[in-house]
C-alpha positions as CSV (number, residue, x, y, z in Angstrom):
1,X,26.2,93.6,65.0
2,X,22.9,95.0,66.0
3,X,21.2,98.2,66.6
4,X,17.8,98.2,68.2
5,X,15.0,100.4,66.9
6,X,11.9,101.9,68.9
7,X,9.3,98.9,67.7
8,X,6.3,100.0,69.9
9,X,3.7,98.5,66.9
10,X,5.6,96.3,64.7
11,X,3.3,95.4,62.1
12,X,4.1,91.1,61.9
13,X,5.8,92.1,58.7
14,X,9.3,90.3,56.9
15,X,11.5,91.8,54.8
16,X,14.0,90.5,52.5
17,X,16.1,92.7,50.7
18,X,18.7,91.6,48.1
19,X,21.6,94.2,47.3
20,X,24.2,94.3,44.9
21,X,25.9,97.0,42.8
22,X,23.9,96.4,40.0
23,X,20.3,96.5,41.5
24,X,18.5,96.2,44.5
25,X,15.5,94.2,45.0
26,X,13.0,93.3,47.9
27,X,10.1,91.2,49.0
28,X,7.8,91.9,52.0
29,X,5.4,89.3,53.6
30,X,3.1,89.2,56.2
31,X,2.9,86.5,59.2
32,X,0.8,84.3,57.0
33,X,3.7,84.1,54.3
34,X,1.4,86.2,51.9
35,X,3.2,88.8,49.8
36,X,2.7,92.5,50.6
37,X,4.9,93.9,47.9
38,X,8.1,92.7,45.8
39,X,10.2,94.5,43.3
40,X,13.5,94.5,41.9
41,X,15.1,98.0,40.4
42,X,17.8,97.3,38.2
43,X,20.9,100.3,37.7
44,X,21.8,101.4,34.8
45,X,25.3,100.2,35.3
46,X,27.1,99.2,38.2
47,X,27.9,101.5,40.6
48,X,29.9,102.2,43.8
49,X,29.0,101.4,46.9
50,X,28.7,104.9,47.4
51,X,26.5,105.5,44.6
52,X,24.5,102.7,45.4
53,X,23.4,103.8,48.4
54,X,22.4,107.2,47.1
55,X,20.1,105.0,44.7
56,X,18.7,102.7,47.1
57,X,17.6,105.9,49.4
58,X,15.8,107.2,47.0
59,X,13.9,103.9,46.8
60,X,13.0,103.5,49.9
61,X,12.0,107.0,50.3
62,X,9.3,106.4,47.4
63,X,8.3,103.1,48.2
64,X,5.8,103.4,51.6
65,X,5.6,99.8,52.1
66,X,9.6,100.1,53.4
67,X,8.7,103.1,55.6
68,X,7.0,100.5,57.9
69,X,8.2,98.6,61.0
70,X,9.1,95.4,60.5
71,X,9.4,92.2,62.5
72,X,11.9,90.9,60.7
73,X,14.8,92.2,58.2
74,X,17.1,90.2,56.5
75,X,19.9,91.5,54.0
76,X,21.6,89.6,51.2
77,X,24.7,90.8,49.6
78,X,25.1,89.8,46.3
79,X,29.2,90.6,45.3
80,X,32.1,88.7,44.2
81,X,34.0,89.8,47.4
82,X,34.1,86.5,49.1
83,X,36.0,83.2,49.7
84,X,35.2,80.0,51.3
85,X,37.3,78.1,54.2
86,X,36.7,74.7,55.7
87,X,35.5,75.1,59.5
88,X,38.8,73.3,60.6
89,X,41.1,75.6,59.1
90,X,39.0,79.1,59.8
91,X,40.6,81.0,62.9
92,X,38.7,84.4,63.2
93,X,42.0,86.5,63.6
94,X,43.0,85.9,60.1
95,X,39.5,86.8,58.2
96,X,42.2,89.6,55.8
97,X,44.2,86.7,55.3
98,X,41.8,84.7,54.1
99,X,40.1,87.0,51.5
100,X,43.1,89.0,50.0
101,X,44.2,86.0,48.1
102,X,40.6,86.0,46.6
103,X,39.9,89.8,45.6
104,X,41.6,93.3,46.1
105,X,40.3,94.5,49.8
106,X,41.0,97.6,51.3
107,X,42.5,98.5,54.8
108,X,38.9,100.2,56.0
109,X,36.7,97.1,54.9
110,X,34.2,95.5,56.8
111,X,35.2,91.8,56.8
112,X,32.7,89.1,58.2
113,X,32.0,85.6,57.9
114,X,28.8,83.2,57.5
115,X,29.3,79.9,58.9
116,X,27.8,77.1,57.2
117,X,27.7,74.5,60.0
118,X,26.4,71.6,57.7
119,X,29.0,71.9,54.7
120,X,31.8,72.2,58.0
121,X,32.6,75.4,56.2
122,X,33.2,79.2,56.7
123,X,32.3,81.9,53.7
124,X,34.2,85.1,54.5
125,X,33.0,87.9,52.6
126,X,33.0,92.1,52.4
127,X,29.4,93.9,52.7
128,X,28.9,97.2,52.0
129,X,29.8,98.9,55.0
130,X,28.0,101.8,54.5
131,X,25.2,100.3,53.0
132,X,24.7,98.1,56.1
133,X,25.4,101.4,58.3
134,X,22.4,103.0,56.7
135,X,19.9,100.0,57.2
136,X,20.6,100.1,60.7
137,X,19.6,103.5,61.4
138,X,16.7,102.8,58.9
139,X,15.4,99.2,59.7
140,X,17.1,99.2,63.5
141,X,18.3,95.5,64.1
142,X,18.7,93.1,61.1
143,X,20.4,89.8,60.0
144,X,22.4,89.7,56.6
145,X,23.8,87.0,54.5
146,X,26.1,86.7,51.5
147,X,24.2,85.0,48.8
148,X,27.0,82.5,48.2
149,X,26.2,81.4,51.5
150,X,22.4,80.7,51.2
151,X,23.1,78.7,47.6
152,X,25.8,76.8,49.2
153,X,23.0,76.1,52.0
154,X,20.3,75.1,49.9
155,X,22.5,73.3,48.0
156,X,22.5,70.3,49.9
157,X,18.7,70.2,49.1
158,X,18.7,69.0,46.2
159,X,22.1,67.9,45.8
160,X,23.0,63.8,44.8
161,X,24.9,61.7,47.5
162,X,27.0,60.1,45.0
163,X,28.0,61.4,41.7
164,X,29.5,65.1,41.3
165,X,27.0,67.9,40.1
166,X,27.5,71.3,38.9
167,X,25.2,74.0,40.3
168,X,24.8,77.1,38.2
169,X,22.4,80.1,39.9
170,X,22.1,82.7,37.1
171,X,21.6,86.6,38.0
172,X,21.7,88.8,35.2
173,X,25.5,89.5,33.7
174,X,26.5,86.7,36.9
175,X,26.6,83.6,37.5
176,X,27.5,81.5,40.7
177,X,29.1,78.1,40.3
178,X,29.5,75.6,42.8
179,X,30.1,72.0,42.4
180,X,29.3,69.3,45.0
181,X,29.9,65.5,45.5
182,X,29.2,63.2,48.6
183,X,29.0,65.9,51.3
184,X,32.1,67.5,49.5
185,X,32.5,71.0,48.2
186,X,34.7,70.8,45.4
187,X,34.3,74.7,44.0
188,X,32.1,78.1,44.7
189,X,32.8,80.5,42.5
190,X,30.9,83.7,40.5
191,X,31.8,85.0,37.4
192,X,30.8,87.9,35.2
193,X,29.1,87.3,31.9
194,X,27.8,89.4,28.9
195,X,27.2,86.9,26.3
196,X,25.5,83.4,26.0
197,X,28.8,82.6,24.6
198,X,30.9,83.9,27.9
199,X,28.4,81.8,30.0
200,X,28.9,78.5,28.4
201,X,32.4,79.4,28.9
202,X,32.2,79.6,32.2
203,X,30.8,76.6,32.7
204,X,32.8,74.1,30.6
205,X,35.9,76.1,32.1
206,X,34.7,75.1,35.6
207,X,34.3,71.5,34.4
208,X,37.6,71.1,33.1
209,X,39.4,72.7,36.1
210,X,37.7,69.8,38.2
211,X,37.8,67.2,35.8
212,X,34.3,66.7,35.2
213,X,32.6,65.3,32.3
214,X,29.7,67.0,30.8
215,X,28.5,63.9,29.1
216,X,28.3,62.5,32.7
217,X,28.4,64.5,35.0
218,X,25.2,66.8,35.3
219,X,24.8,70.7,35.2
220,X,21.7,72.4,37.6
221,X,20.6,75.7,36.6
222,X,18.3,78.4,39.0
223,X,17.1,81.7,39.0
224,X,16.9,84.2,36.0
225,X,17.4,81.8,33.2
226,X,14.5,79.9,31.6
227,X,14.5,77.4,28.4
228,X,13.6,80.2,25.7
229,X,16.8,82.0,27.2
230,X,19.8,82.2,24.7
231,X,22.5,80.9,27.6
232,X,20.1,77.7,28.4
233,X,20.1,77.0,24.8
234,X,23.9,77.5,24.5
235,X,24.9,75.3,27.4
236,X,22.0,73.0,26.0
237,X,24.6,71.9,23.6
238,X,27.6,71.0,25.6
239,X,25.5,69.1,28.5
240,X,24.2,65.8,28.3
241,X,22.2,65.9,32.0
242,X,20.7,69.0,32.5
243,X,18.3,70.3,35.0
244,X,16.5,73.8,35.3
245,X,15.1,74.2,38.6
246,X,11.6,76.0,39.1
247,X,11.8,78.9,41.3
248,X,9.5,77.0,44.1
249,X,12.5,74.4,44.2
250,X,15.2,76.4,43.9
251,X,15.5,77.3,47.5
252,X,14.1,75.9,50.9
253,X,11.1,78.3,52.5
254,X,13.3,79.1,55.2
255,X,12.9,83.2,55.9
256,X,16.5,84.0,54.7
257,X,16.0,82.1,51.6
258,X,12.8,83.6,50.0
259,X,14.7,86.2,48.4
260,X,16.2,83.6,45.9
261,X,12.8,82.1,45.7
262,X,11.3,85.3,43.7
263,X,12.2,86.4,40.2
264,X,14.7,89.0,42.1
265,X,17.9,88.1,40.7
266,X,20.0,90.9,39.8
């Protein structure tokens, strides 16, 4: 899974790059976790993985700061093409298996799998094959992620031992969903949304599936969604307990977190 790249003078520099089919987004820091340069590109619409790539090239061909070397990359993919598995259940022969229930795959997909040793749990999920082919040759060797995986991780941060939560990270036009109760996953999900009123339906939809109460049982939002945002005042109405968390909280510090820490979200 890696390629290695000629790093004679590596400049002590991390990357974290966020990719999806909407947008693309990145944030570079030095050693001394100061930021060198951050910026998310939205698309006009969402394109192919094909046409993607044609869009982040051009990015990185006028942006300097990603013509560097870098000590560190790390890649989040940010798609719906994913499923999670408890770790007892997840044999390595049968990743196809696993996801085709979940989304339409192709024969000539690249299938992998982040394992989520604290949850005891296994998130297969597609990347963009040729995206990833393209960052090698480009970066040399790099670590990616789905972003289901990191939110499930930090997760358990901020998550209550006891009673059940909902935890709602909000990207523009998707949200991911997953609800969590006494070291228990009991739902990760994303879903597409164009209107304050498809988000809140969302939500309560999840709720009833798992037999949650929203006048108990309390809703935590993250990422690009703020209290003057239509959607927070929507699902304001239907929540008893809810909590928005500030972008410094939302995620640990860990490396292959910071790219949910800064206004990215696409």
């Amino acid at each position: 899974m890696q390629r290695t790249k000629n790093l004679e003078n590596p400049e002590n520099l991390i990357v974290s790059i966020q990719v999806s089919l909407d947008g693309f987004s990145f944030y570079i820091k030095n050693k001394e976790h100061q930021c060198v340069e951050a910026k998310s590109i939205a698309f006009a619409r969402s394109l192919s993985p094909e046409k993607a790539l044609i869009e982040i090239k051009k990015i990185i061909e006028a942006t300097p700061n990603l013509q560097q070397n870098f000590e560190e990359v790390v890649v989040v993919y940010v798609n719906e093409l994913f499923t999670v598995v408890p770790q007892a259940l997840f044999d390595e022969k049968h990743l196809t298996d696993y996801l085709k229930f979940n989304t339409k795959i192709l024969k000539t997909d690249f299938i992998v799998y982040d394992e989520l040793e604290t949850l005891e749990l296994v998130n297969i999920y597609v990347p963009y094959a040729n995206i990833n082919n393209f960052f090698f040759d480009h970066f040399g060797t790099f670590t990616y992620f789905h972003s289901q995986s990191i939110l499930l991780n930090s997760t358990i941060a901020v998550a209550s031992t006891q009673i059940a939560e909902v935890f709602v990270h909000v990207r523009p036009n998707t949200l991911s969903v997953i609800a969590y109760q006494e070291k228990r996953l009991l739902l990760s999900n994303q879903f597409n949304f164009d209107t304050p009123q498809d988000f809140v339906y969302y939500i309560l939809f999840c709720y009833e599936q798992l037999q949650l109460n929203p006048e108990i049982h309390p809703l935590v939002l993250s990422g690009a969604i703020t209290k003057e945002d239509a959607n927070y005042e929507y699902i304001y109405q239907y929540v008893r307990e809810l909590r928005l968390l500030a972008p410094e909280t939302t995620t640990p510090e860990e490396l292959k977190n910071t790219i949910l820490n800064y206004p990215l979200s696409l």
